[in-house]
PDB file as gemmi writes it, atoms N, CA and C in Angstrom:
CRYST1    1.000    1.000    1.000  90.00  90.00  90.00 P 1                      
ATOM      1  N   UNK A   1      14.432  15.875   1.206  1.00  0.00           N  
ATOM      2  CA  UNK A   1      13.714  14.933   2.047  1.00  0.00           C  
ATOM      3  C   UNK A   1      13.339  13.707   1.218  1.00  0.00           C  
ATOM      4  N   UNK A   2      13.411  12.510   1.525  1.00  0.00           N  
ATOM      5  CA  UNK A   2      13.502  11.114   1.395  1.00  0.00           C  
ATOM      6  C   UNK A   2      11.689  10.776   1.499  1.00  0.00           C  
ATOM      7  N   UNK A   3      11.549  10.861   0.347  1.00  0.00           N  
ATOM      8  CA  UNK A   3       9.333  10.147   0.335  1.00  0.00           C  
ATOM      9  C   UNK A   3       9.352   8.736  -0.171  1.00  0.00           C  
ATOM     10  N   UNK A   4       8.096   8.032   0.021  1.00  0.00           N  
ATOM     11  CA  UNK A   4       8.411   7.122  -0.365  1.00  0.00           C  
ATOM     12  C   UNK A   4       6.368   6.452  -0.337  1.00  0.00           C  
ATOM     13  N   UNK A   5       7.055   5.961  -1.941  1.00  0.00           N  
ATOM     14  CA  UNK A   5       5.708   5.202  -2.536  1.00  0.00           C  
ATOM     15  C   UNK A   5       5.321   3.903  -2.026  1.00  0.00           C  
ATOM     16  N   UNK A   6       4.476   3.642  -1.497  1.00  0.00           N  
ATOM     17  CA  UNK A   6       3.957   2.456  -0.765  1.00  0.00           C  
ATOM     18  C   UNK A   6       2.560   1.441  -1.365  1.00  0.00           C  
ATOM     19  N   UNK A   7       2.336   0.436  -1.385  1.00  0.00           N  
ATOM     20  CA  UNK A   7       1.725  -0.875  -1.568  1.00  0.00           C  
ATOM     21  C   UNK A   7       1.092  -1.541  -0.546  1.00  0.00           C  
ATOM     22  N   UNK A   8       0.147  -1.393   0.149  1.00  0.00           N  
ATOM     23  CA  UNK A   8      -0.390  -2.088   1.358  1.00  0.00           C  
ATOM     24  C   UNK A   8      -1.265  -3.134   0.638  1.00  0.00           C  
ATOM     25  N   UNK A   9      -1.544  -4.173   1.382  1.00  0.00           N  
ATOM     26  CA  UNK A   9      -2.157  -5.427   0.925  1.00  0.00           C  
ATOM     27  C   UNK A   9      -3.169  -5.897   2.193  1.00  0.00           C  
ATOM     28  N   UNK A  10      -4.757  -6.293   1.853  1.00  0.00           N  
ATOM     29  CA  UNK A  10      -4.808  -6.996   2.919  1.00  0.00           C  
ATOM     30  C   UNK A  10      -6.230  -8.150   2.347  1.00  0.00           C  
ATOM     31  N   UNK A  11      -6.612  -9.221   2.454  1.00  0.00           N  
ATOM     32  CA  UNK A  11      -7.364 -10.039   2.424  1.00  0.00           C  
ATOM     33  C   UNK A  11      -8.865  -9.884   3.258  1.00  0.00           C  
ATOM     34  N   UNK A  12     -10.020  -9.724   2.216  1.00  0.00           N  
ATOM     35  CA  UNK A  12     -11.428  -9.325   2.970  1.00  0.00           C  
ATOM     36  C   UNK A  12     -12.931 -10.091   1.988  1.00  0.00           C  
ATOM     37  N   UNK A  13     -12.726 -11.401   2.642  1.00  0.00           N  
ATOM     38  CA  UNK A  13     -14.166 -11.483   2.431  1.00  0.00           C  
ATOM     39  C   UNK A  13     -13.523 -12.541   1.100  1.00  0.00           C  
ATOM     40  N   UNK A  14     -12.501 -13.372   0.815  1.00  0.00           N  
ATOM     41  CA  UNK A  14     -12.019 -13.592  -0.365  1.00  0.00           C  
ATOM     42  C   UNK A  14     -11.771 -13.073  -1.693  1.00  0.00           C  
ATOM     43  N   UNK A  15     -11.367 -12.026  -1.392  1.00  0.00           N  
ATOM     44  CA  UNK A  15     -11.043 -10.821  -2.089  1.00  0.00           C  
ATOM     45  C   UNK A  15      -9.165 -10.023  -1.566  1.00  0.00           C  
ATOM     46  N   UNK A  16      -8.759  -9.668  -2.542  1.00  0.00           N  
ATOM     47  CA  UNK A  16      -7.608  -8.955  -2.254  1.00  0.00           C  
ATOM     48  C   UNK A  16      -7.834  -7.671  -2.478  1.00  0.00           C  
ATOM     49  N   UNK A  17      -7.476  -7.077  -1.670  1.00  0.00           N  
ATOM     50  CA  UNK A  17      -7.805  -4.767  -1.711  1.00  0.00           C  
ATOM     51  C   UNK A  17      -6.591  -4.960  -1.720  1.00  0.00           C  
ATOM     52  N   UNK A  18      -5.971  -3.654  -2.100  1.00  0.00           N  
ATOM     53  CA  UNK A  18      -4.516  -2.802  -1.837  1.00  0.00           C  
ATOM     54  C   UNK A  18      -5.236  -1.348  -2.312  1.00  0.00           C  
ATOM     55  N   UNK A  19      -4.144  -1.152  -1.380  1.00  0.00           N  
ATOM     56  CA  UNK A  19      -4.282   0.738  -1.032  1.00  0.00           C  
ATOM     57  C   UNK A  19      -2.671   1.059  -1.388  1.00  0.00           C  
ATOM     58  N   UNK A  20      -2.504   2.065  -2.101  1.00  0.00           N  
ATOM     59  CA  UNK A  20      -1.660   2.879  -2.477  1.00  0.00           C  
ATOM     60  C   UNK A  20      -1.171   4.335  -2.164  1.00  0.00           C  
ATOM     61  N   UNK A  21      -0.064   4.712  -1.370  1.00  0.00           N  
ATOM     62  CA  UNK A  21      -0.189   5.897  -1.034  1.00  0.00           C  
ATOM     63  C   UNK A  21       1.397   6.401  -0.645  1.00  0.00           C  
ATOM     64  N   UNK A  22       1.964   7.938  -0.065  1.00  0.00           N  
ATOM     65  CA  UNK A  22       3.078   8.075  -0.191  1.00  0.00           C  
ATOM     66  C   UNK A  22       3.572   8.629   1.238  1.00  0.00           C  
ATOM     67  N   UNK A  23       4.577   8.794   1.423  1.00  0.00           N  
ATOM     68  CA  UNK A  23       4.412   9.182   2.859  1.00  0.00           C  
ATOM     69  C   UNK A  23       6.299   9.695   3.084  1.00  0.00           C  
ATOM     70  N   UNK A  24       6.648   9.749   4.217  1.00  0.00           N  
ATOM     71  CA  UNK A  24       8.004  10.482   4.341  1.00  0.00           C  
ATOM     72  C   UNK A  24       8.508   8.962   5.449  1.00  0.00           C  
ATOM     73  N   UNK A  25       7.878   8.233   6.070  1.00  0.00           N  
ATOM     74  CA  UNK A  25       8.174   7.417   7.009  1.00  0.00           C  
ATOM     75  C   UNK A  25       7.245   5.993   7.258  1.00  0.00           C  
ATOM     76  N   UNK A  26       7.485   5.420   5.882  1.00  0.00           N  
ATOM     77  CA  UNK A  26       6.188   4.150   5.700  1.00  0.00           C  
ATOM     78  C   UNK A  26       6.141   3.063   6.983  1.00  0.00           C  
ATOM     79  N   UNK A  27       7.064   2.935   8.194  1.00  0.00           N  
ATOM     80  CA  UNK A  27       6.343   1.998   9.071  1.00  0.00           C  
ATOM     81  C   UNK A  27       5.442   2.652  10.060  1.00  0.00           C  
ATOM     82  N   UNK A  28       5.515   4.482  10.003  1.00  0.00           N  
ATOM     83  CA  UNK A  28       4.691   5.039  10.932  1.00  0.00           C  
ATOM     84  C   UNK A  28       3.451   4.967  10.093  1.00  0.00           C  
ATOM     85  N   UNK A  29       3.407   4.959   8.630  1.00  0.00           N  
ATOM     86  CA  UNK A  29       2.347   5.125   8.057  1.00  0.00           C  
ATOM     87  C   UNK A  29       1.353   4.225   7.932  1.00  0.00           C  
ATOM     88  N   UNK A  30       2.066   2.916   7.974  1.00  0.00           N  
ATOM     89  CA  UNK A  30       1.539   1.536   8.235  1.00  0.00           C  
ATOM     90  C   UNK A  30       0.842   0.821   9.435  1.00  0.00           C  
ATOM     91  N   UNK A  31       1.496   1.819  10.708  1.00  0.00           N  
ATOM     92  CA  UNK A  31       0.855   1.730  11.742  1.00  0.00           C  
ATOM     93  C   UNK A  31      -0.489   2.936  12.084  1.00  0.00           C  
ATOM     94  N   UNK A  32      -0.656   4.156  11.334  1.00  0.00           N  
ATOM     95  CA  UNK A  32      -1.609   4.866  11.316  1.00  0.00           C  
ATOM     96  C   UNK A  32      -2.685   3.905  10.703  1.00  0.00           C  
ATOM     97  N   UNK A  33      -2.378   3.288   8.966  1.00  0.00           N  
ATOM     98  CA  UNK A  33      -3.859   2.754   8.698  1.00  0.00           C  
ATOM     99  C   UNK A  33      -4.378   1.634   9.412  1.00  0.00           C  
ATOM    100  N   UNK A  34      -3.308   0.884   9.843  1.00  0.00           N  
ATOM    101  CA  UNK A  34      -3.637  -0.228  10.761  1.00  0.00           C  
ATOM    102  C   UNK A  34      -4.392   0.141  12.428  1.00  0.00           C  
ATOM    103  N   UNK A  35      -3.841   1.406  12.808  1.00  0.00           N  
ATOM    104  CA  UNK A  35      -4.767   2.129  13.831  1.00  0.00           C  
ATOM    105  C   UNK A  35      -5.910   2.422  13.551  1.00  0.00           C  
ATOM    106  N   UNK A  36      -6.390   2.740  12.961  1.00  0.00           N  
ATOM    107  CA  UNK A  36      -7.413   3.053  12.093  1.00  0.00           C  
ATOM    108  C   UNK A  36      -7.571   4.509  11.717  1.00  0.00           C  
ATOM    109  N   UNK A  37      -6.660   5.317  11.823  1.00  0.00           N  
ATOM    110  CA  UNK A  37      -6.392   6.241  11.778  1.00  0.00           C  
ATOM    111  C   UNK A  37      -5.655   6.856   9.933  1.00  0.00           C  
ATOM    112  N   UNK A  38      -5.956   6.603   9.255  1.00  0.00           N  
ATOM    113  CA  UNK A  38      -5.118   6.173   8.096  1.00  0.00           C  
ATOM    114  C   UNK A  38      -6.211   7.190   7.230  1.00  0.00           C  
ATOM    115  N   UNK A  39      -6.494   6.679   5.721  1.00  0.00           N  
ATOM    116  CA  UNK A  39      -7.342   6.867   4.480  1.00  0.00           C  
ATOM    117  C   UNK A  39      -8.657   6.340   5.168  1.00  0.00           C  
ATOM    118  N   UNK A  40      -9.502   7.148   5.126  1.00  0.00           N  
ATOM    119  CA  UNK A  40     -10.966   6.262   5.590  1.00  0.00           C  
ATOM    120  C   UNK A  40     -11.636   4.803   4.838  1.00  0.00           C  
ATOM    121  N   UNK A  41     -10.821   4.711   3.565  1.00  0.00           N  
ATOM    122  CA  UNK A  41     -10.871   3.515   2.649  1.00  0.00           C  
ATOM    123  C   UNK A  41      -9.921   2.484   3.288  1.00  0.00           C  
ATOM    124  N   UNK A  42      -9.302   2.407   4.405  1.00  0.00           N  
ATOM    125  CA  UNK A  42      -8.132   1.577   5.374  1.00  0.00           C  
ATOM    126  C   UNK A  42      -8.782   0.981   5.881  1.00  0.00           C  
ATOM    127  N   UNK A  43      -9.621   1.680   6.569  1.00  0.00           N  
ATOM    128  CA  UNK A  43      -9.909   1.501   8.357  1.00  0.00           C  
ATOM    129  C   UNK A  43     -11.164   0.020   8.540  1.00  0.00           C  
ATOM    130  N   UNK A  44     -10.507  -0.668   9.642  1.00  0.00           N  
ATOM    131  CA  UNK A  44     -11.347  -1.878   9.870  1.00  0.00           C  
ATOM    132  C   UNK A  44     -10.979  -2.623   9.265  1.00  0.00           C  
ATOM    133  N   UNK A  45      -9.350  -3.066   8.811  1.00  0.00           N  
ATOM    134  CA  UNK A  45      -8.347  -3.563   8.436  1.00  0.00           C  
ATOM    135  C   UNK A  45      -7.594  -4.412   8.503  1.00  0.00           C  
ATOM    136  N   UNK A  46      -6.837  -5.186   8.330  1.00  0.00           N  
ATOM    137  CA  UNK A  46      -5.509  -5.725   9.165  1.00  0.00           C  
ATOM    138  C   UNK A  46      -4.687  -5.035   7.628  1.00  0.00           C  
ATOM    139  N   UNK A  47      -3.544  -4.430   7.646  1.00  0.00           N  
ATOM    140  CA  UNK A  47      -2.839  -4.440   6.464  1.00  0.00           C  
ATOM    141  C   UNK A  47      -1.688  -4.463   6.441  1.00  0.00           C  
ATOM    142  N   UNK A  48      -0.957  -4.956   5.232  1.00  0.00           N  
ATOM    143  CA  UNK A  48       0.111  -5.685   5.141  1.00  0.00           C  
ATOM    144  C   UNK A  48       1.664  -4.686   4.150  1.00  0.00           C  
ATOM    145  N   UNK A  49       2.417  -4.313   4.602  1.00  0.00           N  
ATOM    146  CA  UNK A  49       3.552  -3.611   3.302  1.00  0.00           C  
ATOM    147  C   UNK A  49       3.828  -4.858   2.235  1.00  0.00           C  
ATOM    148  N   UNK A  50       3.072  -4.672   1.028  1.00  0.00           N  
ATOM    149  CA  UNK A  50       3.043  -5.059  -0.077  1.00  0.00           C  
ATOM    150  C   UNK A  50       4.902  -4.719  -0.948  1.00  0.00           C  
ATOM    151  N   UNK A  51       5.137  -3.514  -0.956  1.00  0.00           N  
ATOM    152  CA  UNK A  51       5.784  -2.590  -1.306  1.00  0.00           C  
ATOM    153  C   UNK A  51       6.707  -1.008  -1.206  1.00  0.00           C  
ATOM    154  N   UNK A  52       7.152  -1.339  -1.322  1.00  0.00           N  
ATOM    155  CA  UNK A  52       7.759   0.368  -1.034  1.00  0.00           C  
ATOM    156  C   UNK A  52       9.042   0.694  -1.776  1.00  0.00           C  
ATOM    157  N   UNK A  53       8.548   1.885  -2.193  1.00  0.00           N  
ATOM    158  CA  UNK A  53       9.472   2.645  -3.662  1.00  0.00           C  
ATOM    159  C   UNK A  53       9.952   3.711  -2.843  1.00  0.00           C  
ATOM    160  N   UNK A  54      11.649   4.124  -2.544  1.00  0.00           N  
ATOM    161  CA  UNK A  54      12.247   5.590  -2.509  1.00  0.00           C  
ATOM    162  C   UNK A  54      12.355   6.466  -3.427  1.00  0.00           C  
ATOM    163  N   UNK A  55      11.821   7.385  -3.128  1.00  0.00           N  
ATOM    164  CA  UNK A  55      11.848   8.522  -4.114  1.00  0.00           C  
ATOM    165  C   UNK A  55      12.398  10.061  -3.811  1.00  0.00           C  
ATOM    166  N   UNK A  56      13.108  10.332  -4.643  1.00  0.00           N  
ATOM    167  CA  UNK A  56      13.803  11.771  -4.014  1.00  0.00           C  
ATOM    168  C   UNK A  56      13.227  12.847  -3.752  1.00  0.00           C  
ATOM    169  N   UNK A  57      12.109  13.146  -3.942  1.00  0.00           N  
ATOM    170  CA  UNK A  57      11.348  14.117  -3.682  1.00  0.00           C  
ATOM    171  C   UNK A  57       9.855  13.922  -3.415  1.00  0.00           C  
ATOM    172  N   UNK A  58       8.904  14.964  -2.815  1.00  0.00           N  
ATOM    173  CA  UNK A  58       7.423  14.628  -2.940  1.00  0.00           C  
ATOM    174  C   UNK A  58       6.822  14.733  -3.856  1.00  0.00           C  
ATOM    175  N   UNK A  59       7.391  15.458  -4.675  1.00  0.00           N  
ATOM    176  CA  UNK A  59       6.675  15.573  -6.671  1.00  0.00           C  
ATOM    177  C   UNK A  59       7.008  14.213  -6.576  1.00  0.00           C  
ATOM    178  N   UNK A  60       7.968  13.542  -6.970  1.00  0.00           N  
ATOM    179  CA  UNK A  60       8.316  12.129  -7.670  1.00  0.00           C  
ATOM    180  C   UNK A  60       7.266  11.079  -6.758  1.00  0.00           C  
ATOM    181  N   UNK A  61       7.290  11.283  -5.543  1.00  0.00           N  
ATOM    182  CA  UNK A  61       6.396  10.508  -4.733  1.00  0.00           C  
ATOM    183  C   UNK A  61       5.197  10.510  -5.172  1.00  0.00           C  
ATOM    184  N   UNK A  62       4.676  11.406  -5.425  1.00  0.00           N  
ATOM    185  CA  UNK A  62       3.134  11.681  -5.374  1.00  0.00           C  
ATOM    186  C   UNK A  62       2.535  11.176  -7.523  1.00  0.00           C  
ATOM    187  N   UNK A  63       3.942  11.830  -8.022  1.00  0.00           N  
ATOM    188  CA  UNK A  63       3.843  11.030  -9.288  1.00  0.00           C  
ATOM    189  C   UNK A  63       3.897   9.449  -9.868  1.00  0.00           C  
ATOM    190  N   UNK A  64       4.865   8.667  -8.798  1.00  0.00           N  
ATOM    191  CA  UNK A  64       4.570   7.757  -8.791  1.00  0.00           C  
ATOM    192  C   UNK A  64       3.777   7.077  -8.216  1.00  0.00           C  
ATOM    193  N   UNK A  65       2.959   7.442  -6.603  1.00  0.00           N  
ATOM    194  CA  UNK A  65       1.564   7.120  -6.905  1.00  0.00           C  
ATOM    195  C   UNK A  65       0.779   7.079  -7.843  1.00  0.00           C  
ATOM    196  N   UNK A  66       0.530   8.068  -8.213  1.00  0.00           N  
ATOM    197  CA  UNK A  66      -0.566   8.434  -9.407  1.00  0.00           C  
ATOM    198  C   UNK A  66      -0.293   6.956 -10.300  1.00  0.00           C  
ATOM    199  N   UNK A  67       0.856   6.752 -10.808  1.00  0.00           N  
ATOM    200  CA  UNK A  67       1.196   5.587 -11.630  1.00  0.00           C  
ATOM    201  C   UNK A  67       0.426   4.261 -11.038  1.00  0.00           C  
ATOM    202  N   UNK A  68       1.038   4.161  -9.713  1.00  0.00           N  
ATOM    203  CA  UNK A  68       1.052   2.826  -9.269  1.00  0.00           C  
ATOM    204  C   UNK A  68      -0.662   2.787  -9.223  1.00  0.00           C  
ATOM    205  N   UNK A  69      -1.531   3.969  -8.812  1.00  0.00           N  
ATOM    206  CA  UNK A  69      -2.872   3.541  -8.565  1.00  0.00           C  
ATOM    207  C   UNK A  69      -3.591   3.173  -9.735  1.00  0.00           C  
ATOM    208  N   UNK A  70      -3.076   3.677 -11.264  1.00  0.00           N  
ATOM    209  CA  UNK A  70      -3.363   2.887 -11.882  1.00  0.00           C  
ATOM    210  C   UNK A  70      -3.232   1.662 -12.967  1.00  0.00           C  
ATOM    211  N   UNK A  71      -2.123   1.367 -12.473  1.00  0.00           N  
ATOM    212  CA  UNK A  71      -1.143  -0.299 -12.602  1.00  0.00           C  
ATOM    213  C   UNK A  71      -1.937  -0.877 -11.851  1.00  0.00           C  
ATOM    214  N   UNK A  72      -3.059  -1.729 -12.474  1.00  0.00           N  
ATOM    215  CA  UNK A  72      -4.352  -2.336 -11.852  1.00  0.00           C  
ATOM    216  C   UNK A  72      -2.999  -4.616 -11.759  1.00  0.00           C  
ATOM    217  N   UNK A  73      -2.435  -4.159 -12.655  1.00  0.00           N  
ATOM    218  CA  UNK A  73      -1.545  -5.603 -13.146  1.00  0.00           C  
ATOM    219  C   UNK A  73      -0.937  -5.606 -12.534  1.00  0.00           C  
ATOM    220  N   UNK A  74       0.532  -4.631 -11.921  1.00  0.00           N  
ATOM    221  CA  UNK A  74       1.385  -4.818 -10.948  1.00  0.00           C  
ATOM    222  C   UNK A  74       0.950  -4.948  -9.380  1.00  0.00           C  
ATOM    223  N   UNK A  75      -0.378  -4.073  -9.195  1.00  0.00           N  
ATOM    224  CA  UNK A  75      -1.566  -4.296  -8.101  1.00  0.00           C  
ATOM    225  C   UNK A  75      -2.035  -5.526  -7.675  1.00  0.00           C  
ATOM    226  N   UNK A  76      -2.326  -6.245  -8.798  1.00  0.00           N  
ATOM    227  CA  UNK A  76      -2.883  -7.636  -8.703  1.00  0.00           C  
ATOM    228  C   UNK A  76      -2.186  -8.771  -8.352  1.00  0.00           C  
ATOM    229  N   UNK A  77      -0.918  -8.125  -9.037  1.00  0.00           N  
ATOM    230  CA  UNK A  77       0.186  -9.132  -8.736  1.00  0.00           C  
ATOM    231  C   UNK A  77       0.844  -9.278  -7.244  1.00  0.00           C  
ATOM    232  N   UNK A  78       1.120  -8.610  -6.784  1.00  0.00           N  
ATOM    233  CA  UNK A  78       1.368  -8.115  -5.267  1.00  0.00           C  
ATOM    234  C   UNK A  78       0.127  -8.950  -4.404  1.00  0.00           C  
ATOM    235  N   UNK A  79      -0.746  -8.665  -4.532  1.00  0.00           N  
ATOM    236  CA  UNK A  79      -2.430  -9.082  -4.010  1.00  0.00           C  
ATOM    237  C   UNK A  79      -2.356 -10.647  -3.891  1.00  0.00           C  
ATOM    238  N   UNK A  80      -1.832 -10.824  -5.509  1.00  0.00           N  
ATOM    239  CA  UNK A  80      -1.793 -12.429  -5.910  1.00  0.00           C  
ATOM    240  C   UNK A  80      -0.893 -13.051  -4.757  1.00  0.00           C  
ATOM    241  N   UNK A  81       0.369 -12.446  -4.764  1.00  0.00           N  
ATOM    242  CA  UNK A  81       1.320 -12.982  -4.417  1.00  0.00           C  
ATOM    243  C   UNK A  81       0.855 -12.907  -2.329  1.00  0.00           C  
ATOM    244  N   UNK A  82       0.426 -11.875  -2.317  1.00  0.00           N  
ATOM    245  CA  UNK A  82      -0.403 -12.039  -0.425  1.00  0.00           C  
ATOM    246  C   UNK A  82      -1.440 -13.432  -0.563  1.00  0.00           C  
ATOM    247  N   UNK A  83      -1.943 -13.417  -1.168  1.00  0.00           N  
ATOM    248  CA  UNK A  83      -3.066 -14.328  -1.309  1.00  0.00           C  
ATOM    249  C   UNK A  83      -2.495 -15.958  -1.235  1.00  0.00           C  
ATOM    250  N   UNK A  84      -1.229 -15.858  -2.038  1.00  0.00           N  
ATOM    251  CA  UNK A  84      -0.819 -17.112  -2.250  1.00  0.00           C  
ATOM    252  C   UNK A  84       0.189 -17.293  -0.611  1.00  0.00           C  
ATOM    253  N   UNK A  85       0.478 -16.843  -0.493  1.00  0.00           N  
ATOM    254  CA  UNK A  85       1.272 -16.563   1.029  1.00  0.00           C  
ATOM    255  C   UNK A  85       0.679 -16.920   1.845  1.00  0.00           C  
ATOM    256  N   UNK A  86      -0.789 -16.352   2.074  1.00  0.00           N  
ATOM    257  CA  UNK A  86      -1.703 -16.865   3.337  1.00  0.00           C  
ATOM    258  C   UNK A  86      -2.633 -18.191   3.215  1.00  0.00           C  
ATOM    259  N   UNK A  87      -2.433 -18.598   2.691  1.00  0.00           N  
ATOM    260  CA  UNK A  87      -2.975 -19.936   2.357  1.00  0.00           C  
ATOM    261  C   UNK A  87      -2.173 -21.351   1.772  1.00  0.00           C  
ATOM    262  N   UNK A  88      -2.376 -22.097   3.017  1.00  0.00           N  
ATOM    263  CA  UNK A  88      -1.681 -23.349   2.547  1.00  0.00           C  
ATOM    264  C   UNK A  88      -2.048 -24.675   1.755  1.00  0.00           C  
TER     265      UNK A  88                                                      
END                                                                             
């Protein structure tokens, strides 16, 4: 089965959040946190696919979370790069 590491992005208060997480089907997953139905750290949201990594398995998925949540630099950068996007 096909998992896959994900990057959500969203703009609050002049601030950039991203949420990190793994899933088997990232546009259903994208529409759960955006439902509000998601990580309780989501909800009351608008959020954005920053990213998304395929990975061959749910070990590798869940390991490369672990990574990405704390790659605070590749995080920022993504964030940066939303930030610079929504503003003209």
């Amino acid at each position: 089965m096909d998992c896959y590491v994900y990057v959500l992005g969203t703009l609050a208060s002049n601030r950039h959040l991203t949420y990190v997480g793994w899933t088997d089907d990232v546009a259903r997953r994208l529409a759960q946190h955006n439902a509000g139905k998601g990580a309780r750290s989501t909800r009351g949201r608008a959020w954005v696919l920053l990213y998304s990594e395929r990975c061959a398995s749910k070990r590798h998925a869940m390991s490369r979370e672990w990574h990405l949540k704390r790659d605070r630099a590749f995080r920022k950068g993504l964030a940066r790069a939303l930030k610079n996007n929504a503003c003209p």
